[in-house]
C-alpha positions in Angstrom: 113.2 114.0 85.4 114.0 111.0 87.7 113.1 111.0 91.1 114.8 108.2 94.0 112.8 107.0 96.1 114.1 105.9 99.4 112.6 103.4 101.6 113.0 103.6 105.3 112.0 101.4 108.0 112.4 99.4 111.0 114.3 96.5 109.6 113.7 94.3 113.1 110.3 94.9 113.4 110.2 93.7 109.7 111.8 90.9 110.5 109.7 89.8 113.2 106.8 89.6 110.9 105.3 86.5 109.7 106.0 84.8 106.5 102.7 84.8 105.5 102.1 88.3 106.3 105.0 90.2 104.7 104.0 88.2 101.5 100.9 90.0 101.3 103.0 93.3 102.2 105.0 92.2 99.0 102.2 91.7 97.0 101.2 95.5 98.1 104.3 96.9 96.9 104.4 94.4 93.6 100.4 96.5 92.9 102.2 99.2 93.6 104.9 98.7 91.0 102.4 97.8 88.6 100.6 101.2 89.2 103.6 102.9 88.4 104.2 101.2 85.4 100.9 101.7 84.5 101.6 105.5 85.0 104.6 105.7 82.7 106.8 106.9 86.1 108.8 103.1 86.2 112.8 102.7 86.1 113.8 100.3 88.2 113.2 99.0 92.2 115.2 96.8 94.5 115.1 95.7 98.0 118.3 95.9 100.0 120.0 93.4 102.6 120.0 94.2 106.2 122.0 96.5 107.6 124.0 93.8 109.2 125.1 92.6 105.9 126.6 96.1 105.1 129.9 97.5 105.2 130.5 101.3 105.8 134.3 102.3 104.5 136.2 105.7 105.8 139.8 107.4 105.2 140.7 108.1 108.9 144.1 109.8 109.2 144.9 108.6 105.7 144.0 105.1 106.3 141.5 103.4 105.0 139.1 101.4 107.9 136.0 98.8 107.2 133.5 99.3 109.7 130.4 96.2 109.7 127.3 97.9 108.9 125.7 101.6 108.4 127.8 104.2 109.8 124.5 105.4 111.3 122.5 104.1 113.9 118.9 105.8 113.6 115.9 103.8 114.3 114.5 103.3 110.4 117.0 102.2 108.2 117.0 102.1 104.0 115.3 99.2 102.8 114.9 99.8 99.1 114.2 101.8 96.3 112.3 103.0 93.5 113.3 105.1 90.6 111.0 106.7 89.0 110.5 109.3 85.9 108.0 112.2 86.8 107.5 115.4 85.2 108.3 117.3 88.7 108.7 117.0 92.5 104.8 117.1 93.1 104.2 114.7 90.0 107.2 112.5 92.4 106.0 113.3 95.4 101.9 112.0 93.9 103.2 108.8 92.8 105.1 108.2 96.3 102.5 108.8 98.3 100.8 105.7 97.0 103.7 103.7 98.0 102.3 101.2 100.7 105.7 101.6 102.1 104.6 104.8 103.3 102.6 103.1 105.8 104.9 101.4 108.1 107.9 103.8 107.1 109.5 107.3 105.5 109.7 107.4 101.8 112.7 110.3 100.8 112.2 111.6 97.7 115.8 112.8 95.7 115.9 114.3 92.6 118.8 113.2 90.2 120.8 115.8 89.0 120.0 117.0 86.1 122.1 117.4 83.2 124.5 114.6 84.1 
């Protein structure tokens, strides 16, 4: 079954951190890529833009409206993903938890529906 993995966290204070810092942060979430191919559990991964890059879209009264950025304001916002094949919620739930991600953020793990 494939699992999403959702990335959360605090886009500003990731933005704040030094080049030369967040490329070692990369290179823990490239290891930890590897690890899942390794595993057998790799689909695909991205990062997303910012959130001020977004667009959030709505029918209001029958009209459509463009709103600039998540329709949400919470204080960790969805960074990126991974999708990955696992045999059941805690086989997902194993391989996220190795996610360095996890360390300065939430990881949601989602289930795809199956038979679709």
């Amino acid at each position: 079954m494939k699992y999403l993995l959702m990335l959360y966290a605090d886009e500003n204070a990731g933005a704040a951190i030094p080049p030369d810092q967040m490329a070692g942060f990369m290179g823990q979430m490239h290891a930890y890529q590897e690890t899942l191919e390794k595993a057998g559990a790799f689909v695909a991964t991205s990062g997303l833009s910012p959130t001020w890059d977004a667009k959030t879209i709505r029918r209001e009264a029958g009209e459509l409206k463009v709103h600039d950025g998540p329709y949400a304001d919470t204080r960790e916002q969805f960074g990126g993903y991974f999708i990955i094949e696992a045999a059941g919620m805690d086989r997902a739930t194993e391989l996220a938890a190795l996610c360095p991600a996890a360390n300065w953020g939430a990881i949601e793990i989602r289930p795809f529906h199956a038979g679709r």
